[in-house]
Z-matrix of the N, CA and C atoms (Angstrom, degrees):
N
C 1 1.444
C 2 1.525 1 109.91
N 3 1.103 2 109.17 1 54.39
C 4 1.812 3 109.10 2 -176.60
C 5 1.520 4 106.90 3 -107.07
N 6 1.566 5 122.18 4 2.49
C 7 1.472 6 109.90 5 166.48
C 8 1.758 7 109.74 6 91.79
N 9 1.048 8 117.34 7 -130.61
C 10 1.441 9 144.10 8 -146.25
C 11 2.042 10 93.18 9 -107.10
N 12 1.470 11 116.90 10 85.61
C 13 1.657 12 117.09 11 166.02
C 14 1.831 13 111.88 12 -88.64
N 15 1.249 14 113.89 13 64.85
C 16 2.086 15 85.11 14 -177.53
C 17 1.275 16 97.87 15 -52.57
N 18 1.263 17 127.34 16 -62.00
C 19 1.619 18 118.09 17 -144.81
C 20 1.326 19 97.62 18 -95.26
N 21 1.236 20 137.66 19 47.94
C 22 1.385 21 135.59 20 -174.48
C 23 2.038 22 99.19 21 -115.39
N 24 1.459 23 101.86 22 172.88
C 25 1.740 24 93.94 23 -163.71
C 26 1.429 25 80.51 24 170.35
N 27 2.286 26 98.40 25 128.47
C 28 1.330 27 93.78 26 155.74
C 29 1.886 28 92.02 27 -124.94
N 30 1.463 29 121.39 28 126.10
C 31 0.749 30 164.56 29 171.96
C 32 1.807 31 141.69 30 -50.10
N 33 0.994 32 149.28 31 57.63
C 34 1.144 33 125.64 32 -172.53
C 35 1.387 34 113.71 33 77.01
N 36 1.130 35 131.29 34 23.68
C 37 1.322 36 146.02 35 -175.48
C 38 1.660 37 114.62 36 -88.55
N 39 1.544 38 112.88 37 121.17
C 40 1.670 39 113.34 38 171.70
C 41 1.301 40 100.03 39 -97.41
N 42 1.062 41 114.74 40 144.26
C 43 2.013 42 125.62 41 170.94
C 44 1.954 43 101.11 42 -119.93
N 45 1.453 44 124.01 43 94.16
C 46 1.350 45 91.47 44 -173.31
C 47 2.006 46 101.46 45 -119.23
N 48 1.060 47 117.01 46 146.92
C 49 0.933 48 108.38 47 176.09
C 50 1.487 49 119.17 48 87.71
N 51 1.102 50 118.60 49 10.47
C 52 1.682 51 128.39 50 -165.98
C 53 1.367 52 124.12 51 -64.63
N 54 1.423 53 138.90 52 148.99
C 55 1.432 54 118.72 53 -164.10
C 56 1.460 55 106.60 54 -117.87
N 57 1.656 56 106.72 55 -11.29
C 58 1.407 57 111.99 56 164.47
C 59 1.757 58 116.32 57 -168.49
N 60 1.502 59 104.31 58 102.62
C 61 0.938 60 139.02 59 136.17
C 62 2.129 61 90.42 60 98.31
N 63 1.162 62 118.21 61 127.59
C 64 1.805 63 122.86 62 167.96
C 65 1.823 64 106.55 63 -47.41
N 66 1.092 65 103.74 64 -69.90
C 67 1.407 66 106.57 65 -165.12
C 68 2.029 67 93.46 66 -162.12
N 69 2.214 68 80.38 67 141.12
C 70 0.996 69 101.67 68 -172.93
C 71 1.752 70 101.83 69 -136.91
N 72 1.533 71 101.83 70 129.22
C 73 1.616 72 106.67 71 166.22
C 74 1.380 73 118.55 72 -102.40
N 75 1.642 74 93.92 73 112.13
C 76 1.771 75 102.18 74 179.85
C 77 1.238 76 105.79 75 -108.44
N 78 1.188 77 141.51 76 115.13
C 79 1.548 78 154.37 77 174.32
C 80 1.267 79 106.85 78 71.73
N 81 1.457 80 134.74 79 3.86
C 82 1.296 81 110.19 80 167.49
C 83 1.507 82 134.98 81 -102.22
N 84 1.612 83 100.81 82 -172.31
C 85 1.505 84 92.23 83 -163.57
C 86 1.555 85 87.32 84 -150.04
N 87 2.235 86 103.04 85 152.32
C 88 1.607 87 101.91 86 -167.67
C 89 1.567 88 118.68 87 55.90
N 90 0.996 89 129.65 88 19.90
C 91 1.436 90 119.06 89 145.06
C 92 1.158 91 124.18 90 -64.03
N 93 1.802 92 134.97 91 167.56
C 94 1.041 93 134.70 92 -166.27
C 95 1.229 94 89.64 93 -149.39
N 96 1.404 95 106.06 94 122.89
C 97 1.423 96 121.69 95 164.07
C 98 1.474 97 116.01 96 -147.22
N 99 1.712 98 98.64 97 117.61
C 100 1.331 99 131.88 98 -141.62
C 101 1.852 100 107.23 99 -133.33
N 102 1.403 101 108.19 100 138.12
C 103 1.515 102 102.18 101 -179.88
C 104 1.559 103 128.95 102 31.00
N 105 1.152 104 112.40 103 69.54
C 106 1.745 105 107.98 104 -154.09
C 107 1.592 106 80.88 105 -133.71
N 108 1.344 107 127.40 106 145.85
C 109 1.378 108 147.37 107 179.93
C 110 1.293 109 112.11 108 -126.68
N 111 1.693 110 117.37 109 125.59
C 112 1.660 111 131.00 110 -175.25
C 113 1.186 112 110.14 111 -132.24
N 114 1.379 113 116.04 112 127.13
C 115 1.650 114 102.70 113 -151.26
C 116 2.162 115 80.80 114 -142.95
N 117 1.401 116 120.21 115 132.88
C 118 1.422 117 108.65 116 -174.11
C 119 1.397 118 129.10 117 41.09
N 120 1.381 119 119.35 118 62.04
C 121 1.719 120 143.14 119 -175.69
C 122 1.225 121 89.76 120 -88.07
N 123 1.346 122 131.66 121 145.59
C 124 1.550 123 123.67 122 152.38
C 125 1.881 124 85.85 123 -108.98
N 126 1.452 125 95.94 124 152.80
C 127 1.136 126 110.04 125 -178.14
C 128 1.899 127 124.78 126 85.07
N 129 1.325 128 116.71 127 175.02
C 130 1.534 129 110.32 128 161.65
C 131 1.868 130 111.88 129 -58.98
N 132 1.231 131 98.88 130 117.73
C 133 1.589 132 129.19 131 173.81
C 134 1.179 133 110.49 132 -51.91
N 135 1.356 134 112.75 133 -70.81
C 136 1.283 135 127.55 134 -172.59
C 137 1.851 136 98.77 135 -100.95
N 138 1.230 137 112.66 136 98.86
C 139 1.841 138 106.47 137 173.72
C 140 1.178 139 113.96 138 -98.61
N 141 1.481 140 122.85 139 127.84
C 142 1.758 141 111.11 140 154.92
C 143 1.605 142 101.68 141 -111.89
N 144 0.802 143 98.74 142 126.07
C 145 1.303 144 112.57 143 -176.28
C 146 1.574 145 132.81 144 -66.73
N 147 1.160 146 110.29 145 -53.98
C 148 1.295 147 114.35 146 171.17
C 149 1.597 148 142.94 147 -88.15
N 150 1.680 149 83.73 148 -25.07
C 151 1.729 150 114.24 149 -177.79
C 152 1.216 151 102.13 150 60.96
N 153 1.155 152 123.44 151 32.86
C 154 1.452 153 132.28 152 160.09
C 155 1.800 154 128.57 153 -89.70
N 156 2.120 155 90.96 154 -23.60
C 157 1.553 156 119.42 155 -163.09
C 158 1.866 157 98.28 156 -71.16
N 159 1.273 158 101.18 157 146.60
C 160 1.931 159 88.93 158 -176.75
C 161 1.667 160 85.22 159 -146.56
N 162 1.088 161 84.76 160 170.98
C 163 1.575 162 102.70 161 174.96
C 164 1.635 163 112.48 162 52.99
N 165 1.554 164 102.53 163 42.02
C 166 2.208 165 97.43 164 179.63
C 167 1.425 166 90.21 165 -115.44
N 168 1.374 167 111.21 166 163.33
C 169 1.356 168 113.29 167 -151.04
C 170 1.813 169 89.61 168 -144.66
N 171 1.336 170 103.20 169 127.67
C 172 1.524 171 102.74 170 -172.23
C 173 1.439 172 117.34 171 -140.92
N 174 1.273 173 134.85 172 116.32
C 175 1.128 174 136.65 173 -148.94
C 176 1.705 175 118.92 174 -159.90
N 177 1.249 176 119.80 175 141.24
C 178 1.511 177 108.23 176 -161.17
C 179 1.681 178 146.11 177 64.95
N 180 1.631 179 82.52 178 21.99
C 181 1.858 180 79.08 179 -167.15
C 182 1.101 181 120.26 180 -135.91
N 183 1.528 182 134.28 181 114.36
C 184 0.994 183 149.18 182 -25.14
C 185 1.874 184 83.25 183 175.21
N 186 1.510 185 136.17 184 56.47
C 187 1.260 186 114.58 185 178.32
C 188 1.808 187 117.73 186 -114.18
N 189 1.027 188 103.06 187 147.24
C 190 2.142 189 128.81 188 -155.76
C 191 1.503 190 94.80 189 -124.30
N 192 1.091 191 85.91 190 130.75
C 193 1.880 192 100.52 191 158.60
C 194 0.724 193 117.20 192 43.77
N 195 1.697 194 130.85 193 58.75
C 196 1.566 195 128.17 194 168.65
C 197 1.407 196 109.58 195 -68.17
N 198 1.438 197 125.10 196 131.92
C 199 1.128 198 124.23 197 168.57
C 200 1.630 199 121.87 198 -114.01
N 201 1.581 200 95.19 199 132.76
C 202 1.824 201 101.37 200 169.78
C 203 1.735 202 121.00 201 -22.10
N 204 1.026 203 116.14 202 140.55
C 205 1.766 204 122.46 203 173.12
C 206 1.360 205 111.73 204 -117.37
N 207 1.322 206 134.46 205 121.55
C 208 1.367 207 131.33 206 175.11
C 209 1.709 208 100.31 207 -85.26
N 210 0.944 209 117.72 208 -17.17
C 211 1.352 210 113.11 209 176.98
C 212 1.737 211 148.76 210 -100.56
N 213 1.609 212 85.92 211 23.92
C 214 1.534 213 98.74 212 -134.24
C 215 1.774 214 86.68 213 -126.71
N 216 1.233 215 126.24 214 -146.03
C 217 1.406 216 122.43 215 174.88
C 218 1.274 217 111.76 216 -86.81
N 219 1.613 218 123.46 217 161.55
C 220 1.613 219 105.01 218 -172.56
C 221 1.173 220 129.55 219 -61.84
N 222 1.995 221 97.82 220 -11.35
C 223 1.173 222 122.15 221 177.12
C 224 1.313 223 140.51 222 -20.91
N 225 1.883 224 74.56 223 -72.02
C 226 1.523 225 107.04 224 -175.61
C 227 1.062 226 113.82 225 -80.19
């Protein structure tokens, strides 16, 4: 929930093995998330949370084998 990132960027990032969720945008806006690799996420991988977040920009990334969560939102 930090709002407004221009010069912000998550990057070249591996997530492997995760038990809940790679990356999640909660209130923000203009983030950059770029070439990022998710390999065994349980749950939504990529989360935005509110559908409120505008202006994030996502490109190159690379997600495998999301797996179901019994523990997580019914969502996921």
């Amino acid at each position: 929930m930090i709002g407004a990132v221009h010069n912000s960027y998550a990057k070249g990032l591996a997530v492997n093995q995760g038990f809940n969720r790679a990356f999640t945008l909660h209130g923000t806006h203009y983030l950059r998330l770029i070439d990022n690799f998710a390999f065994e996420v349980k749950g939504h991988t990529v989360f935005i949370e509110d559908a409120v977040e505008t202006n994030n920009y996502m490109k190159h990334n690379l997600i495998m084998k999301t797996m179901r969560s019994m523990s997580l939102l019914n969502t996921d």
